[in-house]
C-alpha positions in Angstrom: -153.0 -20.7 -94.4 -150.5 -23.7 -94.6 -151.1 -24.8 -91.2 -154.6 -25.2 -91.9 -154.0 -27.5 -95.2 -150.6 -29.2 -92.7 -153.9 -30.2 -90.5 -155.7 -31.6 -93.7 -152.8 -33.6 -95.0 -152.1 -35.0 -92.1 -155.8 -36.0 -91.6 -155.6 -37.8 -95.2 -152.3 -39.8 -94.0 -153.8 -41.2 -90.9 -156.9 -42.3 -92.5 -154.9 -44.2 -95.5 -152.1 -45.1 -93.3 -152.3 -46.5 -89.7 -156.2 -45.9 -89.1 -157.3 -47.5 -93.0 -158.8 -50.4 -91.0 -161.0 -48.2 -88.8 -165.0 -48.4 -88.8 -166.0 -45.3 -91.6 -167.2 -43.0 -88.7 -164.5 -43.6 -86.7 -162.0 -42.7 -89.9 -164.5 -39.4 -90.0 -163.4 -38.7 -86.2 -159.2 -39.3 -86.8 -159.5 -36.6 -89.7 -161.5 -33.8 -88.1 -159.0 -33.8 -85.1 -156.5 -34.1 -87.2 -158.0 -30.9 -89.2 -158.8 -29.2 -86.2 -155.3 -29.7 -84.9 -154.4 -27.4 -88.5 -156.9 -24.3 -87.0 -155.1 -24.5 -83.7 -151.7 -24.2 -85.0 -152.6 -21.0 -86.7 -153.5 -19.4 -83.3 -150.3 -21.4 -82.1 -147.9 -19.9 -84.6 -150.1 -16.3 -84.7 -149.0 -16.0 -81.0 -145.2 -17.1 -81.6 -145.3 -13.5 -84.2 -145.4 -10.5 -82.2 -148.3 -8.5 -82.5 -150.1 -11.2 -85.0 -151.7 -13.3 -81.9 -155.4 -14.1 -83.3 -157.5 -16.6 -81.4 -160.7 -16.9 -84.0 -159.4 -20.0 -85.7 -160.0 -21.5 -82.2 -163.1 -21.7 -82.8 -163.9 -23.4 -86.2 -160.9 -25.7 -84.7 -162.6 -26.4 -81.6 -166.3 -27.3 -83.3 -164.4 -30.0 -85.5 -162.6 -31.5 -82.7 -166.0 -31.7 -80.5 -167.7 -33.5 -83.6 -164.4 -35.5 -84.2 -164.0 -36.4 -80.7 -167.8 -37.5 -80.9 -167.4 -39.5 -83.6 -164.8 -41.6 -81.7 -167.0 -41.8 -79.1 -168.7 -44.5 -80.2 -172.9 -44.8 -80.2 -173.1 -42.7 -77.4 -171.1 -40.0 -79.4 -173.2 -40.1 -82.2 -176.4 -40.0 -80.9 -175.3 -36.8 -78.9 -174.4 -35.4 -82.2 -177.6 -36.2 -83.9 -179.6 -34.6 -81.2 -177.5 -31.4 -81.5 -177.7 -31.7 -85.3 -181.4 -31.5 -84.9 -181.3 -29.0 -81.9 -179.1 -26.5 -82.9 -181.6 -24.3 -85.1 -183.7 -24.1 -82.3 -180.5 -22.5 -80.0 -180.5 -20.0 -83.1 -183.6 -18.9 -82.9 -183.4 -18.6 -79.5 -180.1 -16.5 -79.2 -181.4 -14.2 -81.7 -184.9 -13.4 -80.0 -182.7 -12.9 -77.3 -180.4 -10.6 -79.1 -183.5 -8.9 -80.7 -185.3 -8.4 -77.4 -182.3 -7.3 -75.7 -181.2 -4.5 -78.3 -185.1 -3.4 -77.7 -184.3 -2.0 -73.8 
């Protein structure tokens, strides 16, 4: 998937080029939009083929660019990710006892 490595090069140029003088997380935040901007152009360019339209690397694409955005956020930004970082194992376990429950009627 060349879109998906066009998304990480062009991650690694804006963090050694015009965003090198950028606070460490913030550098963090520049390259995962940047690579999430890779997963969206391979559901970009899967549409443009006929019959090839796939919207799944939306997804992964769209998770990075949350925590990327988050990350240029600032302190409020992060401390939103930490508490999802500590709360999203709990949202597992809750979707599956839901799925486990429901598959049981």
């Amino acid at each position: 998937m060349k879109t998906r490595q066009s998304g990480l090069g062009l991650g690694v140029l804006l963090i050694t080029g015009p965003f090198h003088s950028l606070e460490e997380a913030d550098q963090g935040g520049v390259f995962l939009l940047a690579f999430a901007l890779g997963w969206g152009l391979i559901s970009l360019l899967s549409w443009l083929l006929p019959g090839r339209a796939c919207w799944w690397p939306l997804i992964p694409g769209g998770i990075l660019a949350l925590i990327g955005g988050g990350l240029l956020w600032g302190e409020a930004g992060r401390q939103v990710l930490e508490w999802v970082g500590q709360l999203w194992p709990v949202a597992l376990i809750a979707g599956g006892l839901y799925l486990i429950l429901w598959r049981r009627r």
